[in-house]
N, C-alpha and C positions, 0 to 999 in steps of 0.2 A: 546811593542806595536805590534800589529798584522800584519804583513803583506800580502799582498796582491798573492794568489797564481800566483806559476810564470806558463809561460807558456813553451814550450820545441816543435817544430816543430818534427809534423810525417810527412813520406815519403809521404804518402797520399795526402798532403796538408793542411789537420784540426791541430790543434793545440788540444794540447795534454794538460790538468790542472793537475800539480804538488800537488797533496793537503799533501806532507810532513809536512809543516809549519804549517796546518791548525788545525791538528788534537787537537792541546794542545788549542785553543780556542774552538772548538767544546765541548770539555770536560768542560772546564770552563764554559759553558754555560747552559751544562745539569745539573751541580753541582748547577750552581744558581739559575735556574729553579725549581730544586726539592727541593731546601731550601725553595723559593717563597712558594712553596707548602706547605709544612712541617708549614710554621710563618702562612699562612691563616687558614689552619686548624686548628691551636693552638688558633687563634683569633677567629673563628667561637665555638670552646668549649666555651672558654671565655667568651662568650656572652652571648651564651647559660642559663650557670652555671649562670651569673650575673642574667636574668632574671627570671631564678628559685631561686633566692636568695632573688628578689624583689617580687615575690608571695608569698613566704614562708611567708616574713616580714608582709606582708599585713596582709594574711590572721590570724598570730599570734596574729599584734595588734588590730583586731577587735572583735576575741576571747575574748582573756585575757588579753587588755586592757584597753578594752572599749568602742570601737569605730573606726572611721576611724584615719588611720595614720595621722599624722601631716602634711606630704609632701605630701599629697594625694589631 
């Protein structure tokens, strides 16, 4: 579980943020972000391809079958 960066007093008086701890969730974040991205994209092909699949279909059965598709 992720911890909360600590803080560490400067001479100045502001407080100073530690972000050693931080870094391995920073990372984890970018990794699942750009996965996020990677599965949408995959899903937008997908869809794509599905709808060029159901045009194709279309357009075959009213050719060379006959007429309008069945689920049409």
């Amino acid at each position: 579980m992720a911890q909360p960066p600590r803080t560490t007093p400067d001479p100045s008086g502001s407080p100073v943020v530690d972000l050693v701890g931080t870094w391995p969730v920073v990372l984890a974040e970018s990794w699942m972000h750009m996965q996020r991205l990677q599965w949408d994209a995959l899903a937008a092909w997908q869809r794509s391809f599905a709808t060029f699949n159901e045009d194709f279909w279309e357009q075959w059965a009213c050719r060379y079958a006959g007429g309008i598709p069945i689920d049409a």
